[in-house]
BATI-460332 format. One record per residue: x, y, z of N, C-alpha, C in turn. Coordinates in steps of 0.2 Angstrom, whole numbers, padded with zeros to 4 digits, always signed. Layout:
N
XYZXYZXYZ...
END
This chain:
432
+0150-0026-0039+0144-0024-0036+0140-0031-0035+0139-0032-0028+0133-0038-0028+0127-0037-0026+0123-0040-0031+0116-0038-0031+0113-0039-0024+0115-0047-0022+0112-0049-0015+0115-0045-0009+0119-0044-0010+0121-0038-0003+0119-0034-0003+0116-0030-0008+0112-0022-0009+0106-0025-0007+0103-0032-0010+0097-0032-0005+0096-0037+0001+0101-0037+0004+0101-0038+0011+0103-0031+0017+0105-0026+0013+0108-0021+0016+0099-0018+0015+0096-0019+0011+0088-0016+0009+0085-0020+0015+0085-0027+0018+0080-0029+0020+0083-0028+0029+0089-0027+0029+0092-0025+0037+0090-0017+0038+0088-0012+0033+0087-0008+0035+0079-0008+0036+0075-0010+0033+0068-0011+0034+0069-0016+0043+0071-0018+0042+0068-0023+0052+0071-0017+0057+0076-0013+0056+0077-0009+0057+0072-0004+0058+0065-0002+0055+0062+0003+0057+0061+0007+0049+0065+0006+0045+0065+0010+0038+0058+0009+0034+0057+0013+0029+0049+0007+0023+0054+0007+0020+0050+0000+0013+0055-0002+0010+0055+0001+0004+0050+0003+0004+0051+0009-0004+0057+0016-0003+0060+0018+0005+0062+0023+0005+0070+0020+0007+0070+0012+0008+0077+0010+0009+0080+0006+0000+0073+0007-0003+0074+0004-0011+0078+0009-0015+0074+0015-0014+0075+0023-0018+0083+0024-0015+0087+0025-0010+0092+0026-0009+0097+0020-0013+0096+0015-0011+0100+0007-0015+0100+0008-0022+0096+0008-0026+0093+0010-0032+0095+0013-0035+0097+0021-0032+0100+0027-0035+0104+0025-0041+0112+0022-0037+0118+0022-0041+0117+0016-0047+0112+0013-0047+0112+0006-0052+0107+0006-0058+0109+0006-0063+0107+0009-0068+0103+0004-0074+0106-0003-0072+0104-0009-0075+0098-0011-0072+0092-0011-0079+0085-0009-0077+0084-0017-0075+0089-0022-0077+0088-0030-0076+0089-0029-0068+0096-0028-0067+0098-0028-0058+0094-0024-0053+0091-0017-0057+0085-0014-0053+0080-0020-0051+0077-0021-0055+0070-0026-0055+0074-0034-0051+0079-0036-0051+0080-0040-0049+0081-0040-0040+0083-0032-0038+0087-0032-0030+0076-0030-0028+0074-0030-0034+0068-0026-0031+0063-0034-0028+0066-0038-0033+0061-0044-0035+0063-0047-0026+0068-0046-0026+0072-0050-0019+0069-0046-0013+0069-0040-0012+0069-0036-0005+0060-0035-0005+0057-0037-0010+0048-0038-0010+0046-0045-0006+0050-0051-0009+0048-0057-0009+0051-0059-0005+0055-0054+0002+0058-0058+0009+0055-0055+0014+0053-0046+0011+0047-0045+0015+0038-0046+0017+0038-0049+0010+0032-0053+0009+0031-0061+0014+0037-0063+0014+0036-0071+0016+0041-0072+0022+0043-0064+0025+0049-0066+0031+0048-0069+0036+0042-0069+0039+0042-0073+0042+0041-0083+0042+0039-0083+0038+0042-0090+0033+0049-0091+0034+0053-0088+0030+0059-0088+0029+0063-0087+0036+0059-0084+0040+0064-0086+0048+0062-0092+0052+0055-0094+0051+0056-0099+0054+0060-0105+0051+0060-0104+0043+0066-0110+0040+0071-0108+0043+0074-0104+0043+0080-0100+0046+0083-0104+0053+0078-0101+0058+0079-0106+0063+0079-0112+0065+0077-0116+0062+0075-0122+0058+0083-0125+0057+0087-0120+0051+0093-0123+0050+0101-0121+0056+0099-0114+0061+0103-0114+0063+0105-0117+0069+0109-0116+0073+0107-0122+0079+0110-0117+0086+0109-0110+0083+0108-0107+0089+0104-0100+0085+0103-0093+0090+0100-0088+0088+0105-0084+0085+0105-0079+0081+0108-0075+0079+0109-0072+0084+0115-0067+0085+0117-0060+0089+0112-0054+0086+0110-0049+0089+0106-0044+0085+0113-0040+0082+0119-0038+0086+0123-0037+0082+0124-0039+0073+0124-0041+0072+0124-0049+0067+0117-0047+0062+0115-0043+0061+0106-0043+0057+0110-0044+0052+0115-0039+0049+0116-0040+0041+0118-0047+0040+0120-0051+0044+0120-0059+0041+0115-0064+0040+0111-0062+0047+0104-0062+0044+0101-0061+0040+0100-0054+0036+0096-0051+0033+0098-0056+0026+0106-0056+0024+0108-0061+0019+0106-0067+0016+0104-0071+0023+0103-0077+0025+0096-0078+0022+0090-0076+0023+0084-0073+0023+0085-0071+0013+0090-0069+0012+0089-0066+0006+0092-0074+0001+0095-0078+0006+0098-0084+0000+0092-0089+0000+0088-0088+0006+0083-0093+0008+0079-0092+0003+0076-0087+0002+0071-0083-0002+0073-0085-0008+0080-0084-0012+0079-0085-0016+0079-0093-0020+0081-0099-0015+0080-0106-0015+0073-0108-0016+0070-0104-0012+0062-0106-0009+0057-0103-0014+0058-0099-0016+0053-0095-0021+0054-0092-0027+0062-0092-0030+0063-0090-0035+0066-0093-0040+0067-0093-0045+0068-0098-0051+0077-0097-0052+0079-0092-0048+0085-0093-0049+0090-0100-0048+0094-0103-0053+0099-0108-0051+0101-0111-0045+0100-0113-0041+0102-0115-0035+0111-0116-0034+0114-0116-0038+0121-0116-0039+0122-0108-0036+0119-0105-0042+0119-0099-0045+0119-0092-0038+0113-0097-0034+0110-0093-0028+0115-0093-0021+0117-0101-0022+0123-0102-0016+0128-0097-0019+0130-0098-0022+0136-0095-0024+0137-0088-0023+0134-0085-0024+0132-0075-0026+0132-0073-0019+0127-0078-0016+0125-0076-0007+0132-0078-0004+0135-0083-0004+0142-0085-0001+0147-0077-0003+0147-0075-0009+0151-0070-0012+0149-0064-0008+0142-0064-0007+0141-0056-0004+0143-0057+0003+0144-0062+0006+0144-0064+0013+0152-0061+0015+0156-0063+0009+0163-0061+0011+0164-0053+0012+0160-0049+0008+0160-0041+0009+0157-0039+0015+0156-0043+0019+0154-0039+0026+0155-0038+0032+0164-0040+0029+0170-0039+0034+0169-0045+0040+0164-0051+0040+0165-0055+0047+0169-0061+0044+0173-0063+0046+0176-0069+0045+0171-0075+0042+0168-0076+0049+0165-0083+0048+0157-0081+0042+0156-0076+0042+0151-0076+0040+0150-0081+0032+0156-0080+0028+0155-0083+0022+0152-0094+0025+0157-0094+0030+0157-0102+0029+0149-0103+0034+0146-0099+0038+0139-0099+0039+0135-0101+0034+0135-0096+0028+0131-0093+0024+0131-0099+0019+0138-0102+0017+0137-0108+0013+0136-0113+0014+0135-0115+0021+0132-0124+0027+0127-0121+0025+0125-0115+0029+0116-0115+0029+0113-0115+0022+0115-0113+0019+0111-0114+0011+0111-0122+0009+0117-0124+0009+0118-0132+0006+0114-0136+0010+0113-0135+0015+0109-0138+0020+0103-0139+0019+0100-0131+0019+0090-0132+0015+0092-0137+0008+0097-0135+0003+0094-0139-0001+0095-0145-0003+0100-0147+0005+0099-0155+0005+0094-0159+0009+0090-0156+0013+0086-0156+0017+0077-0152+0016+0078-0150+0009+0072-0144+0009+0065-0148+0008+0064-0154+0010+0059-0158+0008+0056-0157+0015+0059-0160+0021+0057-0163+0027+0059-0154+0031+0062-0150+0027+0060-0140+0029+0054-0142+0027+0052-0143+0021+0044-0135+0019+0038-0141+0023+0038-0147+0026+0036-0152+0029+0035-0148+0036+0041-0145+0041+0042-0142+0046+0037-0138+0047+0039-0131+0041+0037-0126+0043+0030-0125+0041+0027-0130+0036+0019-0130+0038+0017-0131+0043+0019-0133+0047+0016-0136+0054+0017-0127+0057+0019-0123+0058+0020-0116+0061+0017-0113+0057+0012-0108+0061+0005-0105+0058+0008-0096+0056+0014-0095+0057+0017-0089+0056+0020-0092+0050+0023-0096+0050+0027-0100+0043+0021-0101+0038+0018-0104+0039+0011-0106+0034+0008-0100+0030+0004-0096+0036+0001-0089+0032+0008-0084+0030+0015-0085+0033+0019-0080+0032+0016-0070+0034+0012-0073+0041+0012-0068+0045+0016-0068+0052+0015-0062+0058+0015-0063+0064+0011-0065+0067+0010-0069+0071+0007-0069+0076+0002-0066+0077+0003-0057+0078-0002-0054+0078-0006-0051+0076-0002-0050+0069-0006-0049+0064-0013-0054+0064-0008-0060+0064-0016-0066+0062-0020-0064+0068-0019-0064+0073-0024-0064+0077-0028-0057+0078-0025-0054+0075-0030-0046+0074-0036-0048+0068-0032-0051+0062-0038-0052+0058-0043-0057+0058-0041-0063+0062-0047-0066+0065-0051-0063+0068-0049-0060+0072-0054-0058+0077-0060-0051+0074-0054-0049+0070-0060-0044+0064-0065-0049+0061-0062-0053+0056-0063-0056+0051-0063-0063+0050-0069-0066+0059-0067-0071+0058-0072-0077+0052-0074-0074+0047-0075-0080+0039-0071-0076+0035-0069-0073+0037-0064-0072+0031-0055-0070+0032-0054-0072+0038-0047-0070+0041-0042-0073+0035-0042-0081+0034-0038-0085+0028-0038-0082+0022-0044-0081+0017-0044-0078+0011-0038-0070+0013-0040-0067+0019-0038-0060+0018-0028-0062+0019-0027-0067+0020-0022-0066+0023-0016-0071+0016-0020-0073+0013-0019-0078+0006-0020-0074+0001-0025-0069+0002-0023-0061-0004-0015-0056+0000-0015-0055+0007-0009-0051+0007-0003-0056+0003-0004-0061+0003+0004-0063+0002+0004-0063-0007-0001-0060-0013-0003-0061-0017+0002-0058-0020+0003-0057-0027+0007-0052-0031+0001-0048-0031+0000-0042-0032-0003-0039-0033-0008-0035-0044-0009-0034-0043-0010-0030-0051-0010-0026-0051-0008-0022-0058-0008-0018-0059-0014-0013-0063-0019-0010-0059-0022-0006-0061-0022+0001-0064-0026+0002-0068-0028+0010-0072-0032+0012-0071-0032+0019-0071-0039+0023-0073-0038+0028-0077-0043+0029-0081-0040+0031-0089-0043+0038-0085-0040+0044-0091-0043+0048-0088-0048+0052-0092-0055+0053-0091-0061+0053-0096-0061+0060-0095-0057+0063-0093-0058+0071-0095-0054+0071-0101-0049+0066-0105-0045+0065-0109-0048+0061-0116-0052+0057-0113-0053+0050-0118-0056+0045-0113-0061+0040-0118-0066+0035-0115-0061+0031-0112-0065+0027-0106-0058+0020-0107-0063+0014-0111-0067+0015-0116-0067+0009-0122-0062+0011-0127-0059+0021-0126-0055+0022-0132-0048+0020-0130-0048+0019-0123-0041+0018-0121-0040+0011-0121-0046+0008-0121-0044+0001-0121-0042-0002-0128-0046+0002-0132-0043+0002-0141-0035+0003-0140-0032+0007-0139-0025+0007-0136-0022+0002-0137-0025+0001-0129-0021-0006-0124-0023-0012-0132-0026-0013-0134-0025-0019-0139-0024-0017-0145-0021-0011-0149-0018-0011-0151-0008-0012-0151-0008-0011-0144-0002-0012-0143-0002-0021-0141-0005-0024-0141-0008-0032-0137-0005-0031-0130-0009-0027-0124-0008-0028-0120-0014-0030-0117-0014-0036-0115-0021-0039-0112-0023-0035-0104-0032-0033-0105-0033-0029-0099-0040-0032-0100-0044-0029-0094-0049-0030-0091-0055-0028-0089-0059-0024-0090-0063-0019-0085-0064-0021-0077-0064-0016-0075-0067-0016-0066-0072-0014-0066-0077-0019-0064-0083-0017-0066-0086-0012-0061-0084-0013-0055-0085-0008-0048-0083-0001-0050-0079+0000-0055-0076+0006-0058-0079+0008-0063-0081+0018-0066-0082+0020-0070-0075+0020-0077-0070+0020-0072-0062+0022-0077-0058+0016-0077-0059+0011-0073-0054+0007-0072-0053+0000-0076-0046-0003-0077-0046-0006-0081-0039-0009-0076-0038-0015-0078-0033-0023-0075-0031-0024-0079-0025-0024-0079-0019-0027-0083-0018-0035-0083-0018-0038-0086-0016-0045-0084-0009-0046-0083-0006-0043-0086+0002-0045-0083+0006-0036-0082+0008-0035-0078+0009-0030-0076+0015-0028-0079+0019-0020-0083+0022-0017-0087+0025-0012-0086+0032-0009-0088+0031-0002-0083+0028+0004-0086+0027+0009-0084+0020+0012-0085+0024+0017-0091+0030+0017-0090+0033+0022-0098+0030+0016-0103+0029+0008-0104+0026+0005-0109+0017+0008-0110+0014+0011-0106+0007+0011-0106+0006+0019-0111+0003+0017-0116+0004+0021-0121-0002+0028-0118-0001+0034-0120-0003+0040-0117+0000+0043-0112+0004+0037-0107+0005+0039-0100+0008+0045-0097+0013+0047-0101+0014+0055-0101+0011+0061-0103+0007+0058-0107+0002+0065-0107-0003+0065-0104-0006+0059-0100-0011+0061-0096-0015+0056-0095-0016+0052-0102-0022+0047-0105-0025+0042-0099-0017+0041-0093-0021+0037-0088-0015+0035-0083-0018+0034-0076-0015+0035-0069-0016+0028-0070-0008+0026-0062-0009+0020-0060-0014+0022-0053-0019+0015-0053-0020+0018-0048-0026+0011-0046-0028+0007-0040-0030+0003-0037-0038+0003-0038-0041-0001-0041-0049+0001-0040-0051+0001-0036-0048+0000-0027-0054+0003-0023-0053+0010-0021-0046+0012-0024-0045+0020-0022-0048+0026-0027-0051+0020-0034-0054+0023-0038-0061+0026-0037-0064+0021-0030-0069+0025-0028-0072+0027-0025-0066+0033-0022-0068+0039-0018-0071+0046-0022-0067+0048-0026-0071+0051-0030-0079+0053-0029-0080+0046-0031-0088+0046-0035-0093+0047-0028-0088+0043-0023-0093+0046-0017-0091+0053-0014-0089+0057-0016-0089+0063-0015-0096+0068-0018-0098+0064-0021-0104+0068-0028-0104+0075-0028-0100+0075-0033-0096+0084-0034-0102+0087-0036-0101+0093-0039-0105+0099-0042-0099+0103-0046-0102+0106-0048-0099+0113-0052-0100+0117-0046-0095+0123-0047-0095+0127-0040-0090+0126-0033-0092+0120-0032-0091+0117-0025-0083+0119-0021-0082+0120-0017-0074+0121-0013-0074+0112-0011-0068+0112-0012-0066+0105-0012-0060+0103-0008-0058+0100-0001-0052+0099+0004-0052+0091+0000-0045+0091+0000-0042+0085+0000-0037+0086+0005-0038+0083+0010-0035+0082+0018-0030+0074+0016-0024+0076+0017-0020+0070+0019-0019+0066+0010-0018+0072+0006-0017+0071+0000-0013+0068-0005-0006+0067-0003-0001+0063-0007-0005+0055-0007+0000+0054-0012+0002+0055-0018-0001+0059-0024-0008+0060-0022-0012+0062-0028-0014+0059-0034-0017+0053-0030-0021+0048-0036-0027+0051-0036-0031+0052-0030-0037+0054-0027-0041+0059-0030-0036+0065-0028-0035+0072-0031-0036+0073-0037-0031+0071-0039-0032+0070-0049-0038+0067-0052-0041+0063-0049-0047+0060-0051-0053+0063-0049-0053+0066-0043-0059+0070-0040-0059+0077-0048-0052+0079-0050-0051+0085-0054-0054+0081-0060-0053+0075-0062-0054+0073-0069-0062+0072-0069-0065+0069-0065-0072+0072-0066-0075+0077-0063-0071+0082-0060-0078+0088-0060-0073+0094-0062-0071+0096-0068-0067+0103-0069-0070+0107-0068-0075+0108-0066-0080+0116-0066-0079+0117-0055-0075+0115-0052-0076+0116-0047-0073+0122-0044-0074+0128-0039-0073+0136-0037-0066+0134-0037-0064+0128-0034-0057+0128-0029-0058+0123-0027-0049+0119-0027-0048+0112-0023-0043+0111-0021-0041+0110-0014-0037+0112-0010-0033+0106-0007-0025+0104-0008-0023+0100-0007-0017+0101+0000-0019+0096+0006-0014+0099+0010-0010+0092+0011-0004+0091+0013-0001+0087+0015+0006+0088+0020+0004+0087+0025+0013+0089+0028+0019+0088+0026+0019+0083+0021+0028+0079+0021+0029+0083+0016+0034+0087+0015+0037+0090+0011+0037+0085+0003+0041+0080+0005+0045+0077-0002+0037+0073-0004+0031+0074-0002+0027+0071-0004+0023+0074-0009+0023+0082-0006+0020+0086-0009+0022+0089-0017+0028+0086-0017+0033+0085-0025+0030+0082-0029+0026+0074-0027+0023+0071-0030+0016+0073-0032+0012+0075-0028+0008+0078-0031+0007+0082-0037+0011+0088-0035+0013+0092-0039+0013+0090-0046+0018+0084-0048+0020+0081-0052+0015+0075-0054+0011+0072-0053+0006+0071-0053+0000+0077-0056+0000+0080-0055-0005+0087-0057-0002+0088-0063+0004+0090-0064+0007+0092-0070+0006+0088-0078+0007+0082-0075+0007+0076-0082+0000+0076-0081-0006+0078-0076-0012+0077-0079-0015+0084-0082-0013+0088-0082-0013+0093-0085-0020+0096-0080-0017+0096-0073-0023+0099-0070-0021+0102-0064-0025+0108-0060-0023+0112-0056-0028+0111-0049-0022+0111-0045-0027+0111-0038-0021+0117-0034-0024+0118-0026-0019+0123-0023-0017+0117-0018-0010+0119-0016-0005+0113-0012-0004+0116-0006-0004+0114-0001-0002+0118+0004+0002+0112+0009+0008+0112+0012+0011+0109+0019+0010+0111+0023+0006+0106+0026+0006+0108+0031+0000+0100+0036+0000+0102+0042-0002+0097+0045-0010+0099+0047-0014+0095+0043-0021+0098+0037-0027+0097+0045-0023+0093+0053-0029+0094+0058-0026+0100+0064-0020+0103+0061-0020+0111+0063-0022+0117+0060-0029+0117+0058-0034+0119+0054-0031+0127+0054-0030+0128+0059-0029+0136+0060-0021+0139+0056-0017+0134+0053-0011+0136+0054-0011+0135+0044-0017+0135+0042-0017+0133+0035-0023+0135+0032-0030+0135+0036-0036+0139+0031-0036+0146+0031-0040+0149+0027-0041+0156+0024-0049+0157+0028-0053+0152+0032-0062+0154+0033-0065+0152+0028-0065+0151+0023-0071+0150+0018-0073+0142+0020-0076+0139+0021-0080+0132+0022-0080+0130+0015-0080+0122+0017-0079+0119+0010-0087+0115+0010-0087+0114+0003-0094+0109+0002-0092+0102+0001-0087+0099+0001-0084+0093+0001-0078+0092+0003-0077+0087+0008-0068+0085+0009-0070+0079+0012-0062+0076+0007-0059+0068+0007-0055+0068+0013-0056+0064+0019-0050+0063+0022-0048+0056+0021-0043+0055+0019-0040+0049+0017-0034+0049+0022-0038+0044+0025-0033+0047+0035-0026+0041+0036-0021+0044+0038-0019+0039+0042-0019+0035+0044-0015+0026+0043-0020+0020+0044-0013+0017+0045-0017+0009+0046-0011+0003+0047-0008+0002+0041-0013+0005+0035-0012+0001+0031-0013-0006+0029-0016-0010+0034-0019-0018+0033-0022-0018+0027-0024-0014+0023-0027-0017+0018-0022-0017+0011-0018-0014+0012-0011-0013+0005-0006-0017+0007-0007-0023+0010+0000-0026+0012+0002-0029+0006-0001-0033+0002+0000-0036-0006+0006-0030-0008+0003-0023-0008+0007-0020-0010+0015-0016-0007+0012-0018-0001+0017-0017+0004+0019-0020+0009+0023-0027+0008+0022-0031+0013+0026-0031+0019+0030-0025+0018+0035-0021+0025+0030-0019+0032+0024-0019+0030+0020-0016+0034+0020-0021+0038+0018-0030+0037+0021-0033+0041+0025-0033+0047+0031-0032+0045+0037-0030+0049+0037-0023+0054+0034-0018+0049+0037-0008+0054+0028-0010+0058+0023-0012+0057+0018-0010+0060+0019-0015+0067+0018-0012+0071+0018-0014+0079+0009-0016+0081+0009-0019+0086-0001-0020+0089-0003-0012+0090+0004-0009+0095+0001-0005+0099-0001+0004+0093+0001+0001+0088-0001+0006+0083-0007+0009+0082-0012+0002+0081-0019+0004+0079-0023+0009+0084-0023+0009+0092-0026+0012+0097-0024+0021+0094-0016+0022+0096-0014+0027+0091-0018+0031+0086-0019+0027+0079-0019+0029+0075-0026+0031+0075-0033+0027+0080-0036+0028+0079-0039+0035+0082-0033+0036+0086-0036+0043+0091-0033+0048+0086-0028+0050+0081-0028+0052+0075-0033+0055+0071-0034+0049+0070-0041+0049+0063-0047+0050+0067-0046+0050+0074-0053+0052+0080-0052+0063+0076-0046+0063+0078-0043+0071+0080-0045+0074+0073-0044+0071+0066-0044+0075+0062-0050+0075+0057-0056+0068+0060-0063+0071+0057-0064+0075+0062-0064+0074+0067-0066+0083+0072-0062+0088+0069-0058+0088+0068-0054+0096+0068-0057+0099+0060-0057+0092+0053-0059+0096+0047-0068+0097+0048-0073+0093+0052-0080+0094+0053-0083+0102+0053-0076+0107+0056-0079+0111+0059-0078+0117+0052-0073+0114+0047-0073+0118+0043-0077+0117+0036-0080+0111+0039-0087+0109+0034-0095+0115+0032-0096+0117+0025-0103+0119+0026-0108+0114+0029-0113+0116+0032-0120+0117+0032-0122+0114+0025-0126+0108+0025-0125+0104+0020-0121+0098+0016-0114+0101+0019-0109+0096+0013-0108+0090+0015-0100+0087+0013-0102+0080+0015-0094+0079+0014-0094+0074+0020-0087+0072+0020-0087+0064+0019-0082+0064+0017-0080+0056+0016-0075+0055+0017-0075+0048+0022-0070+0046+0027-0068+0039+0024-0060+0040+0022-0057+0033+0019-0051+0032+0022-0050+0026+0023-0043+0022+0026-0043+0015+0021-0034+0014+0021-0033+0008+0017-0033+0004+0024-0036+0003+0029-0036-0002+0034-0043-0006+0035-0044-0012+0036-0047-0016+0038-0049-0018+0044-0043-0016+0049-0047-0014+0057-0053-0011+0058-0059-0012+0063-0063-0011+0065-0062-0005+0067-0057-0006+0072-0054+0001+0077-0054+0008+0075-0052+0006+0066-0050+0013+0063-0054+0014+0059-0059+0011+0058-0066+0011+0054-0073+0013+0055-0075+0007+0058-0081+0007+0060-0082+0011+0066-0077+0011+0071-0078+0010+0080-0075+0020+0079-0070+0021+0074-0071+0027+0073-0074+0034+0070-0079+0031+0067-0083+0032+0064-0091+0035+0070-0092+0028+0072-0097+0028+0077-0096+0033+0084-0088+0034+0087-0087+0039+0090-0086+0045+0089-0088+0047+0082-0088+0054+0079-0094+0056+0080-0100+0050+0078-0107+0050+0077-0109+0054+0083-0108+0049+0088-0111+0052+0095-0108+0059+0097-0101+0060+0095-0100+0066+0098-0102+0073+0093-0104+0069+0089-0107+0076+0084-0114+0077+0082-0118+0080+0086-0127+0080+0085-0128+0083+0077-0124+0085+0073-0125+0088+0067-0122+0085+0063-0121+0078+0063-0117+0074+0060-0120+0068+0058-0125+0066+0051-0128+0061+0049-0125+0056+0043-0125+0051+0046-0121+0045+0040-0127+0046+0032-0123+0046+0027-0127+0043+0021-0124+0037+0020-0129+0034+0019-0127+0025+0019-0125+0025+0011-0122+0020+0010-0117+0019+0004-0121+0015+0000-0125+0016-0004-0129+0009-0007-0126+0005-0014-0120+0002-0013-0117+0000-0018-0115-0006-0020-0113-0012-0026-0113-0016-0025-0106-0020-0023-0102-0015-0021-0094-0019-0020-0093-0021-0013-0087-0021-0012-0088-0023-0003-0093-0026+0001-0093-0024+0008-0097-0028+0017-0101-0023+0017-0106-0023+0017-0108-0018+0023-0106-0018+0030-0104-0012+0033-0104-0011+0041-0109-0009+0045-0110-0009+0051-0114-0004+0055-0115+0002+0053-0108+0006+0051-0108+0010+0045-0102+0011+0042-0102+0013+0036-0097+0012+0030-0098+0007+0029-0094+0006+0021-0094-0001+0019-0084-0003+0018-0082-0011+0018-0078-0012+0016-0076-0016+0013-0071-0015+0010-0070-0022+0004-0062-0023+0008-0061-0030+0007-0055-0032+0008-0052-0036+0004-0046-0036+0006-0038-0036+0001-0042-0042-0005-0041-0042-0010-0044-0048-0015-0049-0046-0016-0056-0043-0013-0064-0043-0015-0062-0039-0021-0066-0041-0027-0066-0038-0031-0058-0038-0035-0055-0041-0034-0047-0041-0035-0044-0034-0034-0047-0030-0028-0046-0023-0026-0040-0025-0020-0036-0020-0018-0035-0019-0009-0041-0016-0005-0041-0018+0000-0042-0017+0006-0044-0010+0007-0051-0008+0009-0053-0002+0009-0057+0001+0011-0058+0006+0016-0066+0007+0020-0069+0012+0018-0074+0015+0018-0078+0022+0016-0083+0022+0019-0083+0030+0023-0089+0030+0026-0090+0035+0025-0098+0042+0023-0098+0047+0022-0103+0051+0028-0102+0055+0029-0105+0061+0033-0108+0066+0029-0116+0067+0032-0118+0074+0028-0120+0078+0037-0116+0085+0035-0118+0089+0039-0125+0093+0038-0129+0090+0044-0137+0094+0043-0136+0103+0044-0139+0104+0042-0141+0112+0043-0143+0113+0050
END
């Protein structure tokens, strides 16, 4: 078994159109060695994070274009670079293992490729990483237009946002205070010496300084506390529950949200989870059970309103709509790669479609809260304000808080602010 061919076979199927978490889950299965897990993991994170970097070294070293035929040599390639340029492995150790993987992929020539081109950056790697600073896709280790979408949103702060995607990320908590305080759970955490943090923008939330796996995080099976990102920690609170209240959770999975809107308000009539993807819907579930909380789960696709309500109007619904995802790229850096330009207009006519379609099943007083992990204007702002106009009974409450931008409306925080991801909110109260 070679590690490095398992994660080039990972990173050939993501340029391919796959996410990398669901071409990880597949590779993963049969390997049981929690070193080689974490190590094929360490690889197929940190070539999707920096691939664009690592192709323009690539092309740099070769002296013609690959065949598309040819990705998995590619993809290999990319995975020997990576691990030369950015990771501590032995550079003997790294040629060698990639030349070895190269031989299993049935092309003749591919081994003596794979072993010039390595030996070459590292006899050469000075007057490389010389090169590829001068290429501004090399530099930030974006595309092209990725950059030029986030400039154009963000142009004082396009660099910062773009020097936090390529960040490692942290591992956040929110303790669960229908369980226990987070100053009791922080007793925990330094009982066991795991150094952590408050988030002050948070009532539950708490930063790990070095991140652990969550079977280490004492409680964690019985509930005491979810992973979960402080800026997704603060939808919840803008919901401002009650006792009594019918509660949609539109566009549900995973179930950080959900859990949390249930963790502080138990007293609520009803809270309704819908999500279409089957296999998602597991996670939720599963998610509910280790927090020892109940909501109703339904598949199904939550802006074909007729095909899933019962009549009764809700006083509160989260849509946590459909996005680029631009603000989770640190956590996701395949988004990078599968997300296209022509996506965003798409997506936004979606997220047009499904605050109309749940508005209508809003009370007479309640209030909807609109959240995306994206930082585009198109899927935030711009569609937000064309809901505004097409709905006479539909009034912004302004967000008065101290994290994030203010926008025309909603507020947003981007990738790093607050050492959060990327995140917008906007709320709706329906007038009587």
């Amino acid at each position: 078994m070679n590690l490095r061919l398992i994660a080039a076979r990972v990173i050939n199927d993501v340029t391919e159109g796959r996410s990398l978490s669901d071409a990880l889950e597949f590779a993963l299965k049969p390997i049981k060695d929690s070193r080689d897990r974490a190590f094929i993991q360490a690889i197929c994170y940190g070539v999707c994070r920096f691939y664009s970097r690592l192709d323009v070294c690539l092309s740099l070293l070769l002296k013609k274009p690959m065949k598309a035929k040819d990705s998995d040599v590619h993809a290999l390639l990319m995975v020997g670079l990576y691990q030369l340029m950015e990771m501590r492995v032995p550079p003997h150790a790294a040629v060698a293992e990639t030349v070895n993987a190269a031989e299993k992929l049935g092309k003749a020539w591919a081994r003596g490729l794979t072993n010039a081109i390595l030996r070459e950056y590292l006899r050469e790697r000075d007057q490389l990483q010389e090169e590829i600073q001068v290429d501004p896709e090399s530099r930030y280790a974006h595309p092209a237009w990725w950059m030029d979408a986030i400039e154009e949103a963000w142009p004082d702060h396009w660099e910062a946002i773009l020097t936090a995607n390529n960040a490692h990320p942290p591992l956040a908590l929110r303790v669960n205070q229908k369980q226990l305080t987070r100053d009791a759970y922080l007793e925990k955490l330094t009982e066991k010496n795991i150094n952590t943090k408050i988030i002050p923008e948070t009532t539950s939330g708490l930063l790990l300084e070095s991140p652990i796996a969550v079977e280490e995080l004492p409680g964690f099976a019985s509930g005491d506390v979810s992973v979960q990102d402080g800026a997704a920690q603060l939808a919840a609170h803008l919901l401002d529950l009650k006792p009594g209240q019918r509660v949609l959770d539109a566009c549900a999975a995973p179930g950080g949200k959900l859990t949390h809107l249930l963790e502080l308000e138990p007293q609520l009539a009803a809270c309704i989870a819908v999500e279409k993807d089957k296999t998602r819907i597991v996670s939720i579930k599963e998610n509910l059970i280790r927090l020892k909380l109940q909501a109703e789960c339904l598949c199904h696709d939550v802006g074909e309103v007729t095909s899933w309500w019962n009549g009764e109007l809700f006083d509160r619904i989260l849509l946590d709509a459909p996005c680029s995802a631009s603000g989770v790229i640190r956590r996701h850096p395949d988004i990078k790669l599968l997300r296209q330009p022509t996506d965003i207009a798409a997506l936004a006519k979606t997220q047009l479609h499904l605050l109309e379609s749940l508005w209508a099943i809003l009370k007479p007083g309640g209030l909807l809260v609109y959240a995306t992990c994206s930082i585009f204007p198109e899927e935030n702002v711009e569609v937000i304000q064309q809901f505004l106009n097409r709905q006479q009974e539909a009034q912004e409450e302004k967000i008065m808080a101290e994290w994030g931008l203010p926008c025309l409306f909603g507020r947003q925080i981007l990738p790093g602010m607050h050492e959060m991801d990327g995140f917008y909110y906007a709320r709706m109260r329906k007038t009587n």
